[in-house]
C-alpha positions as CSV (number, residue, x, y, z in Angstrom):
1,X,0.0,0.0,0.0
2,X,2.6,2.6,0.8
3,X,3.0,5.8,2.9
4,X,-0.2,8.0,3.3
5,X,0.0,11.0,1.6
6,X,-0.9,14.6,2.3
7,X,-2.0,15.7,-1.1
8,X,-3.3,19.3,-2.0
9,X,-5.3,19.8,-4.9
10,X,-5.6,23.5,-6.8
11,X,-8.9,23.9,-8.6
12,X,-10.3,27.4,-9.7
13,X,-13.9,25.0,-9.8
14,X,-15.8,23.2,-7.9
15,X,-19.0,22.2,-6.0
16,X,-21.6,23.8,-5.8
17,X,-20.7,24.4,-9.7
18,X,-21.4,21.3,-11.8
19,X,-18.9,20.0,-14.5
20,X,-16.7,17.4,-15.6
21,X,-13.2,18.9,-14.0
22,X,-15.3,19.2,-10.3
23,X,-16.6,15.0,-11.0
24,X,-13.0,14.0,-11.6
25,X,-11.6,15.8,-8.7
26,X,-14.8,14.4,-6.3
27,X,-14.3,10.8,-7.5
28,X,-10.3,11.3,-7.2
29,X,-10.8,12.6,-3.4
30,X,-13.5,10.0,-2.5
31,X,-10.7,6.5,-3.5
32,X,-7.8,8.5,-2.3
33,X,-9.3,8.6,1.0
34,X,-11.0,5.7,1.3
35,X,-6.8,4.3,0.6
36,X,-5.6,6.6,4.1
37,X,-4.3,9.5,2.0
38,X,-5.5,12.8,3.2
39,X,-6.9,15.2,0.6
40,X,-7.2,18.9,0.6
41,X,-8.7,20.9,-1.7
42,X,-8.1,24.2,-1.9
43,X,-10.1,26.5,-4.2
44,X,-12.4,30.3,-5.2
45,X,-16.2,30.4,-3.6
46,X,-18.5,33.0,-2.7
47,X,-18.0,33.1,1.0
48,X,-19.0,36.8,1.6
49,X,-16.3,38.6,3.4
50,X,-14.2,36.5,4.8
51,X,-10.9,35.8,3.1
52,X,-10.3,32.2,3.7
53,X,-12.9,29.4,5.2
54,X,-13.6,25.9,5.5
55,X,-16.6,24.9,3.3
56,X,-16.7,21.2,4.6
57,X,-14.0,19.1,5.9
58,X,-10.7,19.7,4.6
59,X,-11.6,22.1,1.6
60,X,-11.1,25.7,2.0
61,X,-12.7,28.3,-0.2
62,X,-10.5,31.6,-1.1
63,X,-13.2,34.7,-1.9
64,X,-14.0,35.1,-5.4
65,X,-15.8,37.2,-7.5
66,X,-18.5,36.0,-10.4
67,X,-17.1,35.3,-13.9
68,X,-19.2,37.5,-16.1
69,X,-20.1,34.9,-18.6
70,X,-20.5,32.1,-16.0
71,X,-21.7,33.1,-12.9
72,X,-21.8,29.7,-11.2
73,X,-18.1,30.4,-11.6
74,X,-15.7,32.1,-9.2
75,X,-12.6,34.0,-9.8
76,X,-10.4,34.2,-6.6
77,X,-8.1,37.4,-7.0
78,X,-6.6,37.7,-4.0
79,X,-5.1,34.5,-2.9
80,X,-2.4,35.3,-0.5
81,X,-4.4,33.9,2.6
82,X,-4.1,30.2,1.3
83,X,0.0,30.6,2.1
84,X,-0.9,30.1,6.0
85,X,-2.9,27.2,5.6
86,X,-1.1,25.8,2.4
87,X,1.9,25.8,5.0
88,X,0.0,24.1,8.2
89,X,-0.8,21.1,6.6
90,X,2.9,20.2,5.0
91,X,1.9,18.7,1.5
92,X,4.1,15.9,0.2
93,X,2.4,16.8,-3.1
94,X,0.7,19.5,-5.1
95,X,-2.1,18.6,-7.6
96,X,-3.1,21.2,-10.0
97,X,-6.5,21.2,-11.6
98,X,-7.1,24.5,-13.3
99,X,-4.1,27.2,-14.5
100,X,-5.7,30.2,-13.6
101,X,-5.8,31.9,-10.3
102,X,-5.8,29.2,-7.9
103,X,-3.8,26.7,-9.6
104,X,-1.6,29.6,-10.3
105,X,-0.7,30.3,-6.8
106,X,-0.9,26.4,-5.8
107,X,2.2,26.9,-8.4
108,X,3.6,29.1,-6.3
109,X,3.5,27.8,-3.4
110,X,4.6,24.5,-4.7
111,X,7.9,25.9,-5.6
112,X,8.4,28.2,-2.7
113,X,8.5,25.3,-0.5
114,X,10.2,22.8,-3.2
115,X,6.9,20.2,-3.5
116,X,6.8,18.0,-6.2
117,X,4.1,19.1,-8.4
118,X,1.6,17.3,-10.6
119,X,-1.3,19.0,-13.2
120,X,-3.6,17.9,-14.8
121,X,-4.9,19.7,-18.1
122,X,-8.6,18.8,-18.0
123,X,-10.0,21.3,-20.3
124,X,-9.0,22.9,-24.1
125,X,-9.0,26.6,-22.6
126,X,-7.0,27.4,-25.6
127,X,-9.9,26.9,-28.2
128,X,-10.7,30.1,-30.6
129,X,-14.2,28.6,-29.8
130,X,-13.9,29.1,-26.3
131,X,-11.7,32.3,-26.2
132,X,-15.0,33.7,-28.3
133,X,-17.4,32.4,-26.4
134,X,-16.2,33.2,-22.5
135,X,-13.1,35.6,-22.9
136,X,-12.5,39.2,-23.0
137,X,-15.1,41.2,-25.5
138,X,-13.7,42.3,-28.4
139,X,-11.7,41.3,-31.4
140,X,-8.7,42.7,-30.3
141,X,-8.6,41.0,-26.8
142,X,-9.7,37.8,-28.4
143,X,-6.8,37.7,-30.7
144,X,-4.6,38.8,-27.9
145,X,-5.8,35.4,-25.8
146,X,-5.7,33.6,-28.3
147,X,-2.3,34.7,-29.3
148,X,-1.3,33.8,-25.9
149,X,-3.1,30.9,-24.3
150,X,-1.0,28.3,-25.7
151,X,2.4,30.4,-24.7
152,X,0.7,30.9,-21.3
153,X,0.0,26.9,-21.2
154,X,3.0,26.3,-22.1
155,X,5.0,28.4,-19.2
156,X,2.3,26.8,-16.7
157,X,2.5,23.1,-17.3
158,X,6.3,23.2,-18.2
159,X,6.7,24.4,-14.5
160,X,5.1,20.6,-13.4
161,X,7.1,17.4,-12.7
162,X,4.3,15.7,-14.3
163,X,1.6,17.0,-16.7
164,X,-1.5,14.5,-17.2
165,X,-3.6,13.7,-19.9
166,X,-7.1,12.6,-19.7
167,X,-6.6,10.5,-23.0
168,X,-3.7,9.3,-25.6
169,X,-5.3,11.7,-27.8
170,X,-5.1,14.7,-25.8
171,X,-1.5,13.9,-24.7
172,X,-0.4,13.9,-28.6
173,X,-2.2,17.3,-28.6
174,X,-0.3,18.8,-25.8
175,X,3.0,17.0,-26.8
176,X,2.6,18.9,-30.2
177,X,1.9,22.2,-28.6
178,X,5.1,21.9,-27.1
179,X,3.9,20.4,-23.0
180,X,6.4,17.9,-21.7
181,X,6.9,15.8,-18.7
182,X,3.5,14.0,-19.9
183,X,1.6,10.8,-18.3
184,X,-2.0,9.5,-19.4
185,X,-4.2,9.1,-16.5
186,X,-7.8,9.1,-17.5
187,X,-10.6,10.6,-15.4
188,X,-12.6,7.7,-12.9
189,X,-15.7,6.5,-13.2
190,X,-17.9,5.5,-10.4
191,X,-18.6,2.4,-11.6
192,X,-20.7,1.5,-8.2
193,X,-22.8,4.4,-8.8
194,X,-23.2,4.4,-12.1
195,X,-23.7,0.5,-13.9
196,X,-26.3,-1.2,-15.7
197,X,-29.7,-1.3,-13.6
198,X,-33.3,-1.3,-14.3
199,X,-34.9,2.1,-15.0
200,X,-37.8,3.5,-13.1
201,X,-40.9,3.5,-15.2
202,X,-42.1,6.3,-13.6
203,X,-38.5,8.7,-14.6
204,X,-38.8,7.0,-18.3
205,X,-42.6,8.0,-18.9
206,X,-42.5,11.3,-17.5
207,X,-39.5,11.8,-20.3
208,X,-41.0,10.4,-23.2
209,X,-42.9,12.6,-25.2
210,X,-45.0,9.6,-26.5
211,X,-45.2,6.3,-24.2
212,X,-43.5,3.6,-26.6
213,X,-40.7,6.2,-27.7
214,X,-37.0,5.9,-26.8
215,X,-34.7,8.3,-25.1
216,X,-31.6,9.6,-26.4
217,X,-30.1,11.4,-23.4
218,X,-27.6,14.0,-23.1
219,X,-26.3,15.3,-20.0
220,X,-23.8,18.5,-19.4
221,X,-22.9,22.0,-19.9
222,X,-25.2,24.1,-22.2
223,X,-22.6,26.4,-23.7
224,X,-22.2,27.2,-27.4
225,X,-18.7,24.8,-28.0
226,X,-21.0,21.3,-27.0
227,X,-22.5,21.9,-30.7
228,X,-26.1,21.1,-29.2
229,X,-27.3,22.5,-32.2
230,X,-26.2,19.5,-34.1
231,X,-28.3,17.0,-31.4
232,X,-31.5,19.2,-32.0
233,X,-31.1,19.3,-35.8
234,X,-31.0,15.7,-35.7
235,X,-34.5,15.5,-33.6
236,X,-35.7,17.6,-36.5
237,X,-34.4,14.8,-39.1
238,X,-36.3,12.2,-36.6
239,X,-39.5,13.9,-35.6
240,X,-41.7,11.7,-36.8
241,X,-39.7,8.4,-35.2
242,X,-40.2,7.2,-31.8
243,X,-38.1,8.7,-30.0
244,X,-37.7,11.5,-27.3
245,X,-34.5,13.6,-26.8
246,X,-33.6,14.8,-23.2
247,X,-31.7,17.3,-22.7
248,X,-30.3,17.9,-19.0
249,X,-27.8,21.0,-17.6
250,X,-27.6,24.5,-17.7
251,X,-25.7,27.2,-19.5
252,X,-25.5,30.6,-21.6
253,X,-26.5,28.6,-24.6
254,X,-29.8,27.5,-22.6
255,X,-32.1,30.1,-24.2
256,X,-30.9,30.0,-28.1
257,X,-31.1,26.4,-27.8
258,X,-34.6,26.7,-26.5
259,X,-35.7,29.6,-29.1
260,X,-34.2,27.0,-31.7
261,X,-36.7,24.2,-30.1
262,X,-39.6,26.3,-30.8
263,X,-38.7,27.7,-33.9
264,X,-38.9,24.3,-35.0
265,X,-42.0,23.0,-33.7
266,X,-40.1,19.9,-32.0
267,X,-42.2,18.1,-29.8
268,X,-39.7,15.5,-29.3
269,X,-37.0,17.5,-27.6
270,X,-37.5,17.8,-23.6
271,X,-35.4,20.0,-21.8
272,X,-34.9,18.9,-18.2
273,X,-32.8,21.2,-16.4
274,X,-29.9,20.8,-13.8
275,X,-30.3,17.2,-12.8
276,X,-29.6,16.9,-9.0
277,X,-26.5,14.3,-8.7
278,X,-27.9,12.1,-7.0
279,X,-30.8,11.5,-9.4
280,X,-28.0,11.3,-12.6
281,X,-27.7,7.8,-12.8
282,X,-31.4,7.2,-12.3
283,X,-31.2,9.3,-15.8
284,X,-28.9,7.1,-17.5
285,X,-30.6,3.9,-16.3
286,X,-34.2,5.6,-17.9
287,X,-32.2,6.4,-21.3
288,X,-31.7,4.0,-23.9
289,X,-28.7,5.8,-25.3
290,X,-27.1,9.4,-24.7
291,X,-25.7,11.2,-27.4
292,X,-22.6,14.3,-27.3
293,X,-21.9,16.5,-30.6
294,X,-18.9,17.8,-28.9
295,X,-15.3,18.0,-30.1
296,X,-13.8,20.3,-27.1
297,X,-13.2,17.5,-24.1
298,X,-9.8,16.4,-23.2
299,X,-12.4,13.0,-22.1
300,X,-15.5,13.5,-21.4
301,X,-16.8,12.1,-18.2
302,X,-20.4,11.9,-19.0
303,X,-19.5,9.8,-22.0
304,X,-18.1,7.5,-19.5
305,X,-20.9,7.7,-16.6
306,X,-23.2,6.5,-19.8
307,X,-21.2,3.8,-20.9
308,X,-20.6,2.6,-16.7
309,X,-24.7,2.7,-16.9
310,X,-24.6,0.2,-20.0
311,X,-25.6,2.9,-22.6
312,X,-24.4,2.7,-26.0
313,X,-22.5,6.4,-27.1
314,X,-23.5,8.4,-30.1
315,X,-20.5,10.8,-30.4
316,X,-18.7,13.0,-32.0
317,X,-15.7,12.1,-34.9
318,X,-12.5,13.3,-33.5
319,X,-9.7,11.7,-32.0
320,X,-10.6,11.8,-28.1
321,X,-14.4,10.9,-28.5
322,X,-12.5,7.8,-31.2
323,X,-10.3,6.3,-28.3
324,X,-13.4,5.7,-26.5
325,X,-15.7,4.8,-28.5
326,X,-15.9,1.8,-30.4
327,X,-18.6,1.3,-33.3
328,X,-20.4,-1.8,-33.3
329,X,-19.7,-2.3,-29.7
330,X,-20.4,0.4,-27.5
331,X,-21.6,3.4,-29.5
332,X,-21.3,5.1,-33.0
333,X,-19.3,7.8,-34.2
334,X,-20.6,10.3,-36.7
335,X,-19.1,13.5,-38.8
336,X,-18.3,16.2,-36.5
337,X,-21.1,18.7,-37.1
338,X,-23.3,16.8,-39.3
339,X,-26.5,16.6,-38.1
340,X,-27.2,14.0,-40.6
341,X,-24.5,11.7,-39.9
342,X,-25.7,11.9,-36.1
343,X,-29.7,11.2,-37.3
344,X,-28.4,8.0,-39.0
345,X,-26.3,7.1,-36.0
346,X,-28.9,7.4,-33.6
347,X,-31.3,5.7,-35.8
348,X,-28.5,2.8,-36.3
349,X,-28.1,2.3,-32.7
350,X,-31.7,2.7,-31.5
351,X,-32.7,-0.1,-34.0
352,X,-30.0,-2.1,-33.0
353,X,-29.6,-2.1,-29.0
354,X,-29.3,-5.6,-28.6
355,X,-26.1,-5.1,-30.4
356,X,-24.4,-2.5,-28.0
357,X,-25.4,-4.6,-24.2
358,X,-21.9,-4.4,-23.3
359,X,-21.4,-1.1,-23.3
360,X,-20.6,-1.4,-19.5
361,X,-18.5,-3.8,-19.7
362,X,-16.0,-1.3,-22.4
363,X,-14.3,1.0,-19.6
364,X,-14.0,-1.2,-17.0
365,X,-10.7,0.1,-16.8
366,X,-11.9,3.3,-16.0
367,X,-13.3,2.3,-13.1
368,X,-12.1,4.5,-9.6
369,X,-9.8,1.6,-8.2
370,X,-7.7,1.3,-11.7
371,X,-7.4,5.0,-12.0
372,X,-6.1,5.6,-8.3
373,X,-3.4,3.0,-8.5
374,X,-1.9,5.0,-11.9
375,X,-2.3,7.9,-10.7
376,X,-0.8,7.1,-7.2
377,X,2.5,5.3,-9.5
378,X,2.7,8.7,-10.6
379,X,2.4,10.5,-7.6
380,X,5.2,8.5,-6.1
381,X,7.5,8.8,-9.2
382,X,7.0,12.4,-9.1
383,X,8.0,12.6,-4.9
384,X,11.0,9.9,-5.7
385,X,12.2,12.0,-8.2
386,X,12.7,15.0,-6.3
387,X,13.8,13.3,-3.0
């Protein structure tokens, strides 16, 4: 088993906001701890006037202010008061989650005190999409971040004994933008909370729009870069099939989306809201496949929660969404925003489900207890290596 650890991990995210960076760290905590190691988690929250507090055990909240664009977001500007407590608890690592203001002074403080220092580069932050849609207005100031964000990612991660990829696909990515020190790790799944079980009839007819109609299911952010455009242009292409699409989360795309709905006329698209977590893989079970037109995840952990649930995956062609999926087996892949090519996959897989039953059974080694022992082989390596 080996030494317990003190680990500290850096996020500029998490609860109460909802996304796949906050899962990963949650399920990453959860198995570390249930090992002996002790994990804290330091990060931004709205926490009124004081400049530091402890939000629930072990995780202390720095005072941020609301992202503009994002709201659910925090930006912590003022992060000296994490030094103290950074320096009480006497890390034998540093784990990075996000490079901007927290994980830039969990940086910091890692070198001031010589800690060996592992980051994990969860999100494509350098995306034109993204600089558009959530950076600084302006063409002028988008071209400046976009100029820079892969400079900047490159002076953060270099700075880490160990950079992690989610996938093989986003390692070759980073490698090719000039990151080094890399490992693939992927992002856990809770495969006890999320497997194959039967669905409550009661969930599944309140989501169908017609009783005998199937459910393609997605679950996530509802920003402009997740393409939902592409899912609801395929329920126009398959409005007059059986089959209901649920959509689930919140987002600044929430309201176009909706508008695009009823311009339409779509009956057959049902939006749902923030689902609660603890009612998620009730979802999953009620769905009979969930669907992502997305190309901007480094993995994609709801891709996984749906294939742990024994849903087949309609996704996305491009190289991240391909190491996962694997057509005939546990999903298809279509053309990367083409409705079309999504309408014919859903329709392929709806009509063949018997085909796709061991969906589950695909990223078993995803599972929490496989992830934790790699990633703990690279903790270790990391602390060996600057002993």
């Amino acid at each position: 088993m080996g030494k317990s650890l003190k680990i500290v991990f850096f996020t500029d995210t998490y609860t109460p906001s909802v996304d796949g960076v906050v899962t990963s760290i949650i399920n990453a905590k959860k198995e570390l701890e249930r090992r002996g190691h002790k994990v804290y988690i330091f990060t931004s929250g709205n926490i009124g006037v004081r400049p530091i507090a402890e939000i629930s055990k072990n995780v202390f909240a720095i005072h941020g202010i609301k992202f503009p664009k994002y709201p659910q977001y925090r930006v912590a500007l003022f992060t000296l008061p994490l030094s103290a407590k950074f320096n009480s608890i006497k890390p034998d690592i540093v784990h990075i989650h996000t490079p901007f203001t927290v994980g830039l002074s969990g940086l910091a403080m890692a070198k001031i005190n010589k800690l060996p220092t592992v980051s994990t580069f969860h999100t494509f932050f350098t995306s034109r999409k993204v600089m558009k849609e959530y950076g600084i207005s302006g063409k002028m100031g988008q071209r400046l971040m976009t100029k820079y964000s892969w400079p900047y990612a490159r002076f953060f991660f270099n700075k880490c004994d160990a950079v992690i990829a989610p996938t093989y696909a986003a390692e070759a990515i980073l490698r090719r933008n000039g990151i080094n020190n890399l490992r693939v790790v992927p992002n856990a799944v809770d495969t006890k909370r999320f497997r194959p079980k039967k669905a409550s009839l009661k969930l599944r007819r309140s989501l169908q729009h017609k009783p005998k109609d199937k459910i393609v299911l997605y679950v996530g952010r509802l920003s402009k870069e997740k393409r939902l455009d592409v899912l609801i242009k395929a329920a126009d292409e398959l409005r007059d099939e059986d089959i209901t699409f649920v959509i689930g989360g919140t987002g600044p795309y929430q309201q176009a989306l909706r508008k695009m709905v009823y311009s339409k006329r779509l009956h057959n698209v049902k939006f749902v809201g923030f689902i609660n977590d603890k009612d998620l893989p009730g979802y999953y079970s009620a769905a009979d496949l969930f669907c992502t037109p997305s190309t901007f995840e480094t993995q994609g952990i709801t891709v996984l929660e749906a294939l742990a649930s024994g849903k087949p995956v309609v996704g996305a062609a491009y190289p991240i969404m391909e190491e996962i999926i694997k057509p005939g087996k546990n999903g298809e892949i279509f053309k990367a925003g083409n409705h079309i090519s999504c309408a014919h996959k859903i329709e392929k897989v709806i009509n063949n489900l018997k085909s796709y039953k061991y969906a589950a059974d695909s990223i078993q080694n995803y599972s929490a207890n496989a992830i934790i022992d790699t990633l703990l082989n690279v903790y270790r390596e990391v602390i060996a290596s600057k002993s």
